[in-house]
Each structure stands twice: as C-alpha cells, then as structure tokens.
C-alpha positions in Angstrom: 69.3 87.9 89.6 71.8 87.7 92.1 75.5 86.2 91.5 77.4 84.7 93.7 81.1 84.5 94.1 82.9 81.3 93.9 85.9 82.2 95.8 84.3 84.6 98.8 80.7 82.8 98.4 79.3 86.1 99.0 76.5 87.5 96.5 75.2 90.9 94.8 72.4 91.9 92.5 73.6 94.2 89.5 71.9 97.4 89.5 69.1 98.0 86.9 70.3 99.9 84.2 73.7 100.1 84.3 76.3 99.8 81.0 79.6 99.5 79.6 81.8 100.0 82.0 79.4 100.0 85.2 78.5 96.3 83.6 82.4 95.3 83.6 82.6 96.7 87.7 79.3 94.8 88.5 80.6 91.8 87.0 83.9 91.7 88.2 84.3 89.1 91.1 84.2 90.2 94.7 87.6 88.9 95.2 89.3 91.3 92.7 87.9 94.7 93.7 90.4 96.7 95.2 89.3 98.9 98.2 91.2 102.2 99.5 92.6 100.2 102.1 94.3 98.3 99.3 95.4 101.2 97.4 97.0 102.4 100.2 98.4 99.0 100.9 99.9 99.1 97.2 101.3 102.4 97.8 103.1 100.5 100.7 104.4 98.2 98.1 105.9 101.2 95.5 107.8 102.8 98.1 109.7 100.1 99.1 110.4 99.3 95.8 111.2 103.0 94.7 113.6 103.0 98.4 115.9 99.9 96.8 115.8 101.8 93.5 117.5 105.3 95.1 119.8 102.6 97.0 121.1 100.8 93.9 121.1 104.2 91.6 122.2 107.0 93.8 124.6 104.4 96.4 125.8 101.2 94.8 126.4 102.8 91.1 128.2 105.4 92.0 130.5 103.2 94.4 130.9 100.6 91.7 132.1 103.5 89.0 134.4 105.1 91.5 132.9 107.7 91.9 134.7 110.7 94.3 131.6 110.7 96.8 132.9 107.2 98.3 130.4 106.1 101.6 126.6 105.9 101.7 126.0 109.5 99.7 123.9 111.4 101.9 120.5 112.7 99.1 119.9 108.9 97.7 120.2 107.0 101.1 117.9 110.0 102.6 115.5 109.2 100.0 115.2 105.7 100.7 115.1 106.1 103.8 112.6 108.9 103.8 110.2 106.1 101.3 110.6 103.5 103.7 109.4 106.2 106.3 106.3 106.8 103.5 106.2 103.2 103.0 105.1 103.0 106.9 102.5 105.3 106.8 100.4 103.8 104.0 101.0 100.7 106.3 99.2 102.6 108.9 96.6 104.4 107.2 95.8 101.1 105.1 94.8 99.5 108.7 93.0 102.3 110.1 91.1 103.1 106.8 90.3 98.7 106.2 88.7 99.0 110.4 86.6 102.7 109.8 85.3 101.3 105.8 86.4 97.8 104.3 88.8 95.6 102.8 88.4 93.1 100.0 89.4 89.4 100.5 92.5 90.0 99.1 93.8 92.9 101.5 95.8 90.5 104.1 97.7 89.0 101.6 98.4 92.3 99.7 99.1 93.8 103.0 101.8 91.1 103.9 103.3 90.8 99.9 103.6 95.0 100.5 105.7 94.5 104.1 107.9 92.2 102.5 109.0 94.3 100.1 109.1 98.0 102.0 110.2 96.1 105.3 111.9 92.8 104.1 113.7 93.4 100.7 114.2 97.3 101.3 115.9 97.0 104.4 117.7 94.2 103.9 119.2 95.6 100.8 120.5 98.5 102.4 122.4 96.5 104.6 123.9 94.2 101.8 124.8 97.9 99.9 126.0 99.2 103.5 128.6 96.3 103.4 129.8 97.2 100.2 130.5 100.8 100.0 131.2 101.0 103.5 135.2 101.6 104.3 135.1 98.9 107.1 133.0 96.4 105.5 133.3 93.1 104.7 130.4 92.2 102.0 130.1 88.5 102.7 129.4 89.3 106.6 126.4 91.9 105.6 125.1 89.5 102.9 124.9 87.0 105.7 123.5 89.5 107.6 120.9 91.1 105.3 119.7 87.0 105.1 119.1 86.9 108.2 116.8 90.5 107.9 114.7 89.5 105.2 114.3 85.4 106.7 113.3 87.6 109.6 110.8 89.5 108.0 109.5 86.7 105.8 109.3 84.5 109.2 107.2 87.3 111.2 104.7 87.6 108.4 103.9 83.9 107.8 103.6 83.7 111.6 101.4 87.1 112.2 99.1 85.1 109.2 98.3 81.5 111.0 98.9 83.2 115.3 96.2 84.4 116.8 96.8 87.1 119.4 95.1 88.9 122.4 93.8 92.4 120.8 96.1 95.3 120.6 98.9 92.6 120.6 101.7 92.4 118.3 104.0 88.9 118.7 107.3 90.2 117.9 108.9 94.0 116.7 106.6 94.6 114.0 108.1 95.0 110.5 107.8 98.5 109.7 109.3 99.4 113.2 112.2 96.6 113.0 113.0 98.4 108.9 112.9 101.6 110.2 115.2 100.6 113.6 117.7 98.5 111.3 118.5 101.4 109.0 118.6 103.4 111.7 121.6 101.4 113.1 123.1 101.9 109.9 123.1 105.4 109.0 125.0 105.7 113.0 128.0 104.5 111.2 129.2 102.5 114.0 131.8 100.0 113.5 131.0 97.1 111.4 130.9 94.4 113.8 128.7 96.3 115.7 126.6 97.4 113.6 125.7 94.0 111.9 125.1 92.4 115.7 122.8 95.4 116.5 120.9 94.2 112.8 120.9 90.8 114.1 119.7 91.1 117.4 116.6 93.2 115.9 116.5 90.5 113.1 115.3 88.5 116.4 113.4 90.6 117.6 111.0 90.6 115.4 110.6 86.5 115.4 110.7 86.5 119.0 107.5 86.7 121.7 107.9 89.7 123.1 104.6 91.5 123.1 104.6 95.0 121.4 101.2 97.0 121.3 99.6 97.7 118.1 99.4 101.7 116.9 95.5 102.7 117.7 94.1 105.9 118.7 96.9 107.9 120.6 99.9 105.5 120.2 98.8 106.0 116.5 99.0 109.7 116.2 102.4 109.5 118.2 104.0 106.5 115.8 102.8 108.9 113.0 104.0 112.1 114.8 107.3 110.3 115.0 107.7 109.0 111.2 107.0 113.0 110.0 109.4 114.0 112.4 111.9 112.1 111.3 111.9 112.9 107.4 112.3 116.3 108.7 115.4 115.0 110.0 116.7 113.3 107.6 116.2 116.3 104.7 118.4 118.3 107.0 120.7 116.0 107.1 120.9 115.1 103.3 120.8 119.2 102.4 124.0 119.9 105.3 121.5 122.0 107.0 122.8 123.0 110.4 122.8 120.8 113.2 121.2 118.3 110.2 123.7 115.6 111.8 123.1 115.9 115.1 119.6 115.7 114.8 120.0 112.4 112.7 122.0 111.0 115.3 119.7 111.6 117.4 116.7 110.5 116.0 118.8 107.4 115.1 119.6 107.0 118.6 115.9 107.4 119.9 114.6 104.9 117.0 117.3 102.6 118.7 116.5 102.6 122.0 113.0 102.4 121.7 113.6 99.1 120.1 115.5 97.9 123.2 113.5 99.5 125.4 109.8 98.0 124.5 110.9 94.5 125.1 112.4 95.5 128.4 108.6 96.7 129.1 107.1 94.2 127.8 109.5 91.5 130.0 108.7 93.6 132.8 104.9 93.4 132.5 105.1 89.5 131.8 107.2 88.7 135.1 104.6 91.0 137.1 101.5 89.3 135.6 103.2 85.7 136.1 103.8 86.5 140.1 100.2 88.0 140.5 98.7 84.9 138.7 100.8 82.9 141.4 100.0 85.1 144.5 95.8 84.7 143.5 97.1 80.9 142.5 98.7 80.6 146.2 95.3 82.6 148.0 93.0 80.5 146.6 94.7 77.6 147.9 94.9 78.8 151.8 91.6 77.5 153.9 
C-alpha cells in the first residue's frame, strides 16, 4: 500500500516484513525525518548556543562578582569564539552534504532557526557582554548596537528565504562571515566608538546588495582552511603562547579586511558589467 504524506505529498511503500521499531521509522511522516544534512545543521544550532553559554559563564559572571580578571578573560571568550568558528563549519558541511545526498523538507528552515542562533544571538551577545565588562564601554550604546546585529541577521535570513538569486550568489555578507567579522572587531580592542561603528557598518552589510560568492569547490576548501586556521590562533592566544597575540591581531585584522574588501570587488565588478552592457547597448544602436 503506499502512504502518502499530507504535508510534502510525496509517497512510500513500507517494506515487507519489517517491526517494532523499523514500523515506527516507516511510519513516521516524510516531513519529520531528519537527514545528515540536518544533523549537521543542529550541530550548527548547539554551538551557538554553547558560544553564549562560555560568554555569560566564563565573561559576564565573573565581571558581575568582581572578579580580579576584569576585561573579556581570554579561555571563555576563545571558546566561544572558537564554537562560533565550529558553528560555521557544520553550516558548511550541512550545505555541501544536503547538494552530494538530501535534505528533508524541513532543512531550510532548520538551517535558518540554526544561523540565528550561532550568527544572530551568539554574536550579538558578545557585543552586549563587550559593552559591559569592557573599561571604555557604555552598555546602553552596545545594547543598541548588538539590536542592530541580531535585526541584521534576522533581516538577511527572512530575505535569503523569499530572494531569488543568480547561482553562486549571495545578496549581502553572509551570516556566518558577518558573526565571525563582528567578533573579530571586538577581540581588536579598539576604542569603543569605533568599535561599535565598525559592528554597524557590517550589521549593513549583511542587509545590503552587494554580491558575495557562495563557498563551493575551491573557495570552499579555502573558507574552511581559514576557519581551522584561525582556532589555532585563537588557542595560542587564550594559553599566552608566544606570539599568541600577534597572530590574533592579525588574523583579526585579515577577517576585517576581507569584509571591506569583498564589497569593494564586488562594486568593482558591477560598475564594469554596467558600462559593457552600455558600450554593446550603444553598438547595437550605430547603423
């Protein structure tokens, strides 16, 4: 007999012979099976939850109790960094893995719940926490500021869910890169002002329409080479290793200006495709 499901209207026959529990999985709707694309995708999910955990328990406690490490203490801001960092590689692996094998009907909207909490909440958190323990801070500015971060985020995904764009294309920073970039600006230490305008202006990035290209094949490998990298940074930083600050500056740095510097790119290519389209606009019009 073959079943069909209400919500995906898409059928199966049960397999002769099967019991207990192979029963229960045959009879269990379509739309409730969760693939490994949406394991992975809930992995997403844990870390970012797990990254505002280490922020509240090992950075906003302590500050709270007065405790004698004052500032952002170096092992529990590492750590959720370093999830955030894990939290963006399920996000990649749960893509490539959904294209190779397949996703159930609910792996878009697990995908987008998962990036608002790793790349929405978690980020945006650590710039509330940044505003409180931070010497120069004032908390009501970074709340207003971690706002705008999560709206952001929350904006991005709603749009990425009803605009439909060329392939390879993202419209707007993506939200993995834009977490990753905004805590990045934090853990510089610059001055406060500064700091929260940098958050802001990547806040608009990622609603804006600037064209970034989507991690396949080789740009895949290097986004992933990158992330590994940069935990390796950050553990020498957290453990005092030698030269563990310099290369957090500098990975910070690099995270940085590859957010300015895609857009610039991507202006540049839009300008040169706008004045070819009018040179072949203008040829086509001479006798």
């Amino acid at each position: 007999m073959t079943v069909t499901d209400p919500e995906t209207q898409a059928g199966w026959v049960p397999e002769a012979g099967a019991a207990g529990a192979d029963d229960d999985a045959e009879d269990m709707p379509l739309s409730l099976r969760l693939s490994i694309a949406d394991t992975l995708t809930l992995g997403n999910a844990t870390c970012g939850f797990m990254a505002v955990y280490f922020t509240t328990t090992g950075i906003l406690i302590p500050h709270l109790q007065g405790s004698a490490e004052t500032g952002m203490a170096r092992n529990s801001a590492a750590t959720a960094v370093i999830l955030m960092l894990l939290a963006a590689i399920f996000d990649l692996c749960d893509g490539l893995v959904a294209r190779k094998l397949r996703s159930s009907p609910m792996g878009a909207e697990l995908d987008n719940l998962s990036d608002l909490i790793s790349f929405g909440l978690a980020p945006a958190y650590f710039v509330l926490v940044y505003g409180m323990v931070a010497d120069d801070a004032q908390q009501k500015v970074a709340a207003l500021a971690a706002i705008v971060v999560l709206l952001a985020v929350v904006l991005r995904l709603a749009r990425f869910s009803c605009v439909t764009m060329k392939d390879g294309m993202f419209q707007g920073m993506p939200s993995p890169f834009g977490a990753l970039t905004v805590v990045s600006i934090v853990l510089l230490e610059l001055p406060f002002i500064a700091t929260l305008l940098a958050v802001i202006g990547v806040a608009w990035l990622m609603v804006s329409r600037v064209e970034y290209p989507k991690p396949r094949g080789i740009l895949a490998v290097a986004m992933l080479s990158w992330i590994i990298g940069a935990m390796g940074m950050l553990v020498a930083w957290a453990f005092n290793a030698p030269g563990g600050e310099l290369l957090l500056q500098t990975g910070c740095v690099l995270q940085v200006v590859l957010g300015a510097v895609i857009p610039l790119f991507a202006t540049a290519r839009r300008v040169n495709a706008f004045r070819d389209n009018r040179r072949e606009a203008r040829a086509a019009q001479l006798p």
